[in-house]
Backbone as ProteinMPNN parsed JSONL, in Angstrom:
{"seq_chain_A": "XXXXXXXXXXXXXXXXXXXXXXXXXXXXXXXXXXXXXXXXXXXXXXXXXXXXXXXXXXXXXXXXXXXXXXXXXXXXXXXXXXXXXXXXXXXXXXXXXXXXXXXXXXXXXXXXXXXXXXXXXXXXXXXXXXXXXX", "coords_chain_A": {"N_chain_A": [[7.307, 12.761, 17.407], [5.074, 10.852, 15.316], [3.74, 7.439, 15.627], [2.909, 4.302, 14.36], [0.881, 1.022, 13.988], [0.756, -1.471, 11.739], [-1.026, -3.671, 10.868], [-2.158, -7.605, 9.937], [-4.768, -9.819, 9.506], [-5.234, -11.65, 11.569], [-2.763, -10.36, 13.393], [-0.484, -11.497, 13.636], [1.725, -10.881, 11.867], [2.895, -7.832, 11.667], [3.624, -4.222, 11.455], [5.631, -1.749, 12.752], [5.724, 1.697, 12.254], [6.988, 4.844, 12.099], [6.853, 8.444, 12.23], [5.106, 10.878, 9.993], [2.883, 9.789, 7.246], [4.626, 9.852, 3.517], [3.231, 10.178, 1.826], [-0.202, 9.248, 0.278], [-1.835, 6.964, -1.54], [-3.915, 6.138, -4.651], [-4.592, 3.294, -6.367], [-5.466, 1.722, -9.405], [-4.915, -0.311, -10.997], [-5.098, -3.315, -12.691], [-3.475, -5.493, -11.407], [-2.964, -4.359, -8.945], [-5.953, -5.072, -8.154], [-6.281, -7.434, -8.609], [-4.946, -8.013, -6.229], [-5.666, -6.973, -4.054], [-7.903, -7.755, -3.996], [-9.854, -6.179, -3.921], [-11.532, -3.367, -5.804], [-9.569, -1.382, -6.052], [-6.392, -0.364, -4.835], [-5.254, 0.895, -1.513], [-2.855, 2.487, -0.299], [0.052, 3.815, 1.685], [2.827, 5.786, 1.813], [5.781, 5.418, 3.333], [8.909, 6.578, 5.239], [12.02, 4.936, 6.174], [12.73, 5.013, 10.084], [11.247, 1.45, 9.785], [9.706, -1.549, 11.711], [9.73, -4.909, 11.193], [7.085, -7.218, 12.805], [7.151, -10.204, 13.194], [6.324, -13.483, 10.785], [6.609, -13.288, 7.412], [5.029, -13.767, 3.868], [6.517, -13.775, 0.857], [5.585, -12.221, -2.421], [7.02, -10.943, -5.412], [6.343, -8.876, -7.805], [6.45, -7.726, -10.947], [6.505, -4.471, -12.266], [5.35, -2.036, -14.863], [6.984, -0.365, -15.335], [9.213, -2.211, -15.196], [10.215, -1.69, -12.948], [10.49, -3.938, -9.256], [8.744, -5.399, -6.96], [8.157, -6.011, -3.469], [5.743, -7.531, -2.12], [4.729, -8.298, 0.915], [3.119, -10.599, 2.639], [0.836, -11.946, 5.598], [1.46, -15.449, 6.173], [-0.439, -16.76, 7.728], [-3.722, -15.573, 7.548], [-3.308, -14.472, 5.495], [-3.732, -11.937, 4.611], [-2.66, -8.764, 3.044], [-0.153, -6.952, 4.036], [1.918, -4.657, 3.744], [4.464, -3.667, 0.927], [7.566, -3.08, -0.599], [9.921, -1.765, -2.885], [12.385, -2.69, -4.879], [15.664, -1.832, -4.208], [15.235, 0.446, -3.297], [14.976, 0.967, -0.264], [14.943, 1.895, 2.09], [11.993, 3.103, 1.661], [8.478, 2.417, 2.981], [5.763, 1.158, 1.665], [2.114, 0.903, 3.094], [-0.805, -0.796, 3.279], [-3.66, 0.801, 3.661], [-5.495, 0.222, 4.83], [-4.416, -1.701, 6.677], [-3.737, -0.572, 8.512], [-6.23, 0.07, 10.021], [-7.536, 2.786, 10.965], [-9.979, 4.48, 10.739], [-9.301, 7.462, 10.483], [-7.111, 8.291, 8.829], [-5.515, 10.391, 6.658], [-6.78, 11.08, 3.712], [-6.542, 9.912, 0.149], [-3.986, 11.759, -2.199], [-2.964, 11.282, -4.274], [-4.902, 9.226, -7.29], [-3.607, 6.56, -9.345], [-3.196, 4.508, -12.684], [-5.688, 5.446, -13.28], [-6.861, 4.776, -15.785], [-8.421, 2.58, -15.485], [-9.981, 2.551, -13.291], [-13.237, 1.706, -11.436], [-16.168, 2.504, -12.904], [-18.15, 3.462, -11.109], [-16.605, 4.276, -8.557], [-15.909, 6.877, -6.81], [-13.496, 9.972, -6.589], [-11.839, 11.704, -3.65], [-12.44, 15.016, -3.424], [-9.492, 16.753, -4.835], [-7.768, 15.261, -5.532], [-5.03, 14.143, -6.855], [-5.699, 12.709, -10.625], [-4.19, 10.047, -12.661], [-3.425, 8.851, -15.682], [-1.814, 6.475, -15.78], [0.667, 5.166, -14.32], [2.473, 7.64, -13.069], [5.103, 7.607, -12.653]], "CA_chain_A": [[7.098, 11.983, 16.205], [3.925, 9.944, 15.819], [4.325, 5.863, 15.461], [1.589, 3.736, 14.244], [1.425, 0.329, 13.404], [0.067, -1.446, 10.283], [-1.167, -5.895, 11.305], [-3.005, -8.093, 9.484], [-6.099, -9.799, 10.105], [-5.004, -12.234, 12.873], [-2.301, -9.851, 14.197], [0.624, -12.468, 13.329], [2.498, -9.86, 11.125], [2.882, -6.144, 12.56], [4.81, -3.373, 10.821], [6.225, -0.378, 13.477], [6.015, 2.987, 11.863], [7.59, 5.937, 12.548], [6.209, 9.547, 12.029], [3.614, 10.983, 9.1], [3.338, 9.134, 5.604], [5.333, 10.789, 2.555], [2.077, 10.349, 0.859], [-1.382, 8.553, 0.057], [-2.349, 7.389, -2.939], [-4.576, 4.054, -4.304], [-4.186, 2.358, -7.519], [-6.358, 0.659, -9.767], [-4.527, -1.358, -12.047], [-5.47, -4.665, -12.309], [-2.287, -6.243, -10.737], [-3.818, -4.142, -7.284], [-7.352, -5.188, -7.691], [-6.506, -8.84, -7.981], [-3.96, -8.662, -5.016], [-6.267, -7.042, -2.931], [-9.604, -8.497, -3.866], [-11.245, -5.016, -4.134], [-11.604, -2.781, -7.204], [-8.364, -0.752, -5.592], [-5.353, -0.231, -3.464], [-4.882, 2.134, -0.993], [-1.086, 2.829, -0.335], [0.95, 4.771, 2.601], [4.407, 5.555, 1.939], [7.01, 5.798, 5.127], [10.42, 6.551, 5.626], [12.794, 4.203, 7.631], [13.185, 3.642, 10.827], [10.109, 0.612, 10.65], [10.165, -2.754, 12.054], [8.799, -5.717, 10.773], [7.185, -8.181, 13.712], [6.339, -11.74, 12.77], [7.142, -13.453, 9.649], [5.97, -12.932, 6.258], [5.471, -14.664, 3.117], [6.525, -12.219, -0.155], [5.429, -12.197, -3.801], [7.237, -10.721, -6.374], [5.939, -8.674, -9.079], [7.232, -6.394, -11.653], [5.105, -3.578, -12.572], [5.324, -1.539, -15.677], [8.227, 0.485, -15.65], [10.136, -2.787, -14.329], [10.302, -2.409, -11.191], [9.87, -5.146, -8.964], [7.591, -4.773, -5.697], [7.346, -7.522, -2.897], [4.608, -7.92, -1.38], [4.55, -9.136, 2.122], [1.385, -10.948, 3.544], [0.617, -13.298, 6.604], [1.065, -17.15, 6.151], [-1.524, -17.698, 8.342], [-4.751, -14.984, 7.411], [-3.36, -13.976, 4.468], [-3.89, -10.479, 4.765], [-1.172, -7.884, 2.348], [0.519, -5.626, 5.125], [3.354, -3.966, 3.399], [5.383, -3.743, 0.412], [8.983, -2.145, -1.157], [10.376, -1.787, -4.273], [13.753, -3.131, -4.937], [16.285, -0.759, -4.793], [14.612, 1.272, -2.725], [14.738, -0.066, 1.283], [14.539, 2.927, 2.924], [11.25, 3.231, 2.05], [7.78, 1.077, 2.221], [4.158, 1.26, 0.987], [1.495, 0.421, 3.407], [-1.71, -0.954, 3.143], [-3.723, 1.944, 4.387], [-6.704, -1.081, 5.362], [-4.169, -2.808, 7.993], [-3.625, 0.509, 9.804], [-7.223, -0.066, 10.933], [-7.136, 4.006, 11.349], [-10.884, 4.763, 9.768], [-9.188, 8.817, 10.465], [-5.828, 8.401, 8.3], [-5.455, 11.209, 5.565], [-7.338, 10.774, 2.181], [-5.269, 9.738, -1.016], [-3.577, 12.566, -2.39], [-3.372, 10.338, -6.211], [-4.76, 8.522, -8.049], [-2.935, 6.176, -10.644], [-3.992, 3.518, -13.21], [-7.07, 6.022, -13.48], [-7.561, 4.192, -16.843], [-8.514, 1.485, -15.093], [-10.92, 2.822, -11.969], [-14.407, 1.668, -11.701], [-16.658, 4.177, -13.272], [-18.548, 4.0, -9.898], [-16.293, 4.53, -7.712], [-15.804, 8.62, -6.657], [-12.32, 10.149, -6.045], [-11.944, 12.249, -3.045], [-12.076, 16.147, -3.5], [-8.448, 17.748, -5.084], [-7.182, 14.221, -5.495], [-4.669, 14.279, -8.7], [-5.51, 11.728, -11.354], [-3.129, 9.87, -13.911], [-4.125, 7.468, -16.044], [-1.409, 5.021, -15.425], [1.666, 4.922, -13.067], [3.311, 8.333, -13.427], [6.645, 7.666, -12.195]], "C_chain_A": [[6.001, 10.956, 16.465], [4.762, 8.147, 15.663], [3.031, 5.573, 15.521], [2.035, 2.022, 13.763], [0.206, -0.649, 12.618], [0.073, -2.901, 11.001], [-1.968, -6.155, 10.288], [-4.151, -8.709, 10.029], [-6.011, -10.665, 11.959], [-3.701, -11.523, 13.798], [-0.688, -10.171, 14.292], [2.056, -11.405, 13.076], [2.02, -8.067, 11.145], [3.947, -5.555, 11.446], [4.702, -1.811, 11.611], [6.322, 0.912, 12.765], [6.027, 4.151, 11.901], [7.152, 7.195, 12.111], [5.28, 9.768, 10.412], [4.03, 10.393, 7.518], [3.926, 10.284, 4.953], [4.469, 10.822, 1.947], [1.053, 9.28, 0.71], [-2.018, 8.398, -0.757], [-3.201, 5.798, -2.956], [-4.451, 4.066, -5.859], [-5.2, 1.475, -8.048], [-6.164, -0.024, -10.782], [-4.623, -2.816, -11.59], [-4.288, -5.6, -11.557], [-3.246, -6.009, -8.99], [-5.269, -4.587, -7.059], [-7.416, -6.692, -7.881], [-5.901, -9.022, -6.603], [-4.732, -7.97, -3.592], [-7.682, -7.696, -2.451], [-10.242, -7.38, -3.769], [-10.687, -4.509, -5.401], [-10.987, -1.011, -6.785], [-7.414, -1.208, -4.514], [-5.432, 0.863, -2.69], [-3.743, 1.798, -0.141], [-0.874, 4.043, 0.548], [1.733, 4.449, 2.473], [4.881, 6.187, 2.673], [8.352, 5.913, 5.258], [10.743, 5.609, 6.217], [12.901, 5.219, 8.583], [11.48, 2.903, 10.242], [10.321, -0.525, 10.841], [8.928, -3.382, 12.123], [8.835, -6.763, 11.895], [6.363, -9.502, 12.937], [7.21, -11.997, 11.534], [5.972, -13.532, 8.298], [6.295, -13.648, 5.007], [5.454, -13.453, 1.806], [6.034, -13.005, -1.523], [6.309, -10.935, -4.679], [6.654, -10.283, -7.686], [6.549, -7.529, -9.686], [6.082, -5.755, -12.32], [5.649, -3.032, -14.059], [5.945, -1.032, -16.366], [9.363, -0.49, -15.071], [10.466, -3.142, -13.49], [9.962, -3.406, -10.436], [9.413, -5.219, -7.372], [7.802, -6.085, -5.276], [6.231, -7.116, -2.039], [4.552, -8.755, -0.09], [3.054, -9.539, 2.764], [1.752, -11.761, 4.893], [0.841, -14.22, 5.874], [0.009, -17.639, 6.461], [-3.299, -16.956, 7.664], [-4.458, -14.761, 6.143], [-3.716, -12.414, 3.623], [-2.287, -9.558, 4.494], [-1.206, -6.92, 3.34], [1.011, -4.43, 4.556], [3.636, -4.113, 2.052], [6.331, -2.408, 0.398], [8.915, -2.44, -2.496], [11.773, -2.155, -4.087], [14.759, -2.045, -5.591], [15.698, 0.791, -3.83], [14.26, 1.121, -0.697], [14.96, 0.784, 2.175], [12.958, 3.72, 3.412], [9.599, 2.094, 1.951], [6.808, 1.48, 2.144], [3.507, 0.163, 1.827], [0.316, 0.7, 3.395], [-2.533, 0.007, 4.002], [-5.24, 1.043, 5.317], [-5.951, -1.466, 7.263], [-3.559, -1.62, 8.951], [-4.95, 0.774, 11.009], [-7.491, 1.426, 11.706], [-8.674, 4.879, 10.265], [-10.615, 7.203, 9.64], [-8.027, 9.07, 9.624], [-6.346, 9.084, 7.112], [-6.249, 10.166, 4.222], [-6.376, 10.891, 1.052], [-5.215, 11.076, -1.428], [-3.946, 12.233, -4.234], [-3.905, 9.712, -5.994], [-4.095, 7.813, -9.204], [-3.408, 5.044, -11.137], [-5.382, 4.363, -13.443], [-7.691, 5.279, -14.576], [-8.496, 3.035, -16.353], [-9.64, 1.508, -13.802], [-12.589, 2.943, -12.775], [-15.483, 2.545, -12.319], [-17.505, 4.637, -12.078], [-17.702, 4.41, -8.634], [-15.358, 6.24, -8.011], [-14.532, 8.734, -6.098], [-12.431, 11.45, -4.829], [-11.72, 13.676, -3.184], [-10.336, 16.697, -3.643], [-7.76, 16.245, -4.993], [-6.406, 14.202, -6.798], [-4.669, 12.594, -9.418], [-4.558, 11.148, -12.552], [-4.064, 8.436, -14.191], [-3.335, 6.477, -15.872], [-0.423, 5.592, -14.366], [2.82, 6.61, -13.993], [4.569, 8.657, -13.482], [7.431, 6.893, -13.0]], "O_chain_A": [[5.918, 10.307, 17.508], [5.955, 7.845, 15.617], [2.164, 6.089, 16.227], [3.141, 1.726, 13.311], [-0.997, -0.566, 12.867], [1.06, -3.266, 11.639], [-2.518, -5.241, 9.675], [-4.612, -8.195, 11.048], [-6.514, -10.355, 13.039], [-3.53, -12.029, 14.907], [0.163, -9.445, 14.807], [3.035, -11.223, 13.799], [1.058, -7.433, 10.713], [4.794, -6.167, 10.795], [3.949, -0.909, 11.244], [7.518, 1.201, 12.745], [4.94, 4.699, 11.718], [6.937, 6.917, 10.932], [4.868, 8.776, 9.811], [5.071, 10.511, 6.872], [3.896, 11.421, 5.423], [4.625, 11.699, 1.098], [1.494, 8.19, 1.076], [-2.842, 9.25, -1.09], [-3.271, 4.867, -2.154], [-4.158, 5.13, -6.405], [-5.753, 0.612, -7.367], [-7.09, -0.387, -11.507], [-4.334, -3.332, -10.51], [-4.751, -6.666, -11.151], [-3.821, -6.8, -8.243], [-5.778, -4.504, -5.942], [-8.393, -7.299, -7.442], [-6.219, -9.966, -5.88], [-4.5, -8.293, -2.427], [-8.26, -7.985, -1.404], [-11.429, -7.531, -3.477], [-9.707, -4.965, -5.989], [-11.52, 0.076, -7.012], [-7.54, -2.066, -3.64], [-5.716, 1.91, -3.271], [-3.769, 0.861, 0.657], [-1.434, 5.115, 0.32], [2.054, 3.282, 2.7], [4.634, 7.379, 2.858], [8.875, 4.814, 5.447], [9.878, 5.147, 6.962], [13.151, 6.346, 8.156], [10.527, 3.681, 10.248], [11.262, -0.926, 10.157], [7.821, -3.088, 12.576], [9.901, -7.291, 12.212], [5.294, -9.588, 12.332], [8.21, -11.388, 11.155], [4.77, -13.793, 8.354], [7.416, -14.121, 4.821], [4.666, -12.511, 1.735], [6.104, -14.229, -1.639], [5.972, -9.812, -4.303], [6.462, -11.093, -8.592], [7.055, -6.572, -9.099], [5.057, -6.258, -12.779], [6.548, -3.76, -14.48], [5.874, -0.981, -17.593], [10.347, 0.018, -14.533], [10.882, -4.223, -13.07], [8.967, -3.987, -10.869], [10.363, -4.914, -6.652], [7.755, -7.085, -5.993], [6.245, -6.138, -1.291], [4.305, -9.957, -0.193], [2.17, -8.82, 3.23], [2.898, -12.14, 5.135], [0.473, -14.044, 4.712], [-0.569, -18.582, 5.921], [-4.103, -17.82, 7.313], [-5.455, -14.839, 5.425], [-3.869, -12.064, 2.452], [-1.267, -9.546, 5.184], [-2.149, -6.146, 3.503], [0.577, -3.315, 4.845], [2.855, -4.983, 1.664], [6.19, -1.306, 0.928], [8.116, -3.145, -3.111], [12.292, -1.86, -3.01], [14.816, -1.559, -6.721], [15.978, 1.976, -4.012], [13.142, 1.244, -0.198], [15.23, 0.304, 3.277], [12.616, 4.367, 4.402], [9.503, 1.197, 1.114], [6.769, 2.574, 2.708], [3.812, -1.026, 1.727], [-0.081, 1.863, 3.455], [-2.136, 0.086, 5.165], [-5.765, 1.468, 6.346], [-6.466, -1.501, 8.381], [-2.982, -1.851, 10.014], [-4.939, 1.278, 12.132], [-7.654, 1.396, 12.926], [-8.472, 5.65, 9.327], [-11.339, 8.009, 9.055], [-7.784, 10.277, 9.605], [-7.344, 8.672, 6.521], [-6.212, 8.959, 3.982], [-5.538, 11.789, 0.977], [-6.202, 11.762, -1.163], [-4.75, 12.698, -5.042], [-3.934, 9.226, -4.864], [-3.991, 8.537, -10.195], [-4.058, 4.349, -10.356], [-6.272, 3.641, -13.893], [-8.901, 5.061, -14.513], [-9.384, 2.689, -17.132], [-10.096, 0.435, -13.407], [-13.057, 3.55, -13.738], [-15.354, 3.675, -11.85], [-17.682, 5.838, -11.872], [-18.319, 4.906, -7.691], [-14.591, 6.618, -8.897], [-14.187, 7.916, -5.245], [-13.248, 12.302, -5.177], [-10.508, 13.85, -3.06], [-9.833, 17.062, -2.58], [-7.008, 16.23, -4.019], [-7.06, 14.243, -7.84], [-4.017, 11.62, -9.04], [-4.214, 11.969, -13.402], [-4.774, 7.61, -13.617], [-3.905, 5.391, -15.769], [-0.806, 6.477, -13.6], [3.531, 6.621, -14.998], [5.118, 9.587, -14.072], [8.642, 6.82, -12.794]]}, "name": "protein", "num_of_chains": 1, "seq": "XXXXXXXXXXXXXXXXXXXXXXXXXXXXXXXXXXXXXXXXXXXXXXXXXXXXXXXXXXXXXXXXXXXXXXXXXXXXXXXXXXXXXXXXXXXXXXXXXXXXXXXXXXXXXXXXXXXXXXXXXXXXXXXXXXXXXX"}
């Protein structure tokens, strides 16, 4: 089983994770392109076991269909690691940036498509939705 692990910029806050994502997707609804400061997300989702080192400060947001996502960052750099969904803590969505892994699989989705730059190109056989299909 592989193991990789996801830090932020100063290293503070680590997240342990355990064999291959369930999937790779990025997001361009405006909620993700203010919280990351680019004009997307890109998202790896993981099964448990993973383990969170350091401590983390969360945000709270509810997305579309309700749900409500935290968001874990650093205190200190401020750099988004991780989130979950509530209700859901088996599995988590990581920042595919703080894997620092310029070889990690290409998104599988897109979602929020309504919403993606008109310059920016989606990667060959990538499926698009215009908003959050789930």
């Amino acid at each position: 089983m592989s193991s990789r692990t996801a830090s932020c910029c100063c290293g503070q806050l680590r997240i342990q994770l355990e064999g291959e994502p369930r999937g790779v997707g990025i997001c361009h609804c405006l909620a993700c392109q203010k919280r990351s400061g680019s004009v997307f997300a890109a998202l790896a989702s993981f099964r448990a076991p993973f383990t969170v080192i350091g401590t983390a400060t969360e945000y709270v947001r509810v997305g579309d269909q309700g749900a409500s996502f935290r968001f874990r960052f650093c205190p200190t750099c401020g750099s988004t690691v991780f989130h979950t969904e509530d209700g859901e803590q088996d599995v988590v969505s990581v920042a595919v940036g703080a894997l620092a892994d310029p070889g990690f699989p290409a998104p599988q989705v897109s979602i929020y498509d309504c919403r993606r730059h008109p310059w920016v190109r989606l990667p060959p056989e990538t499926r698009a939705f215009d908003k959050d299909p789930s």
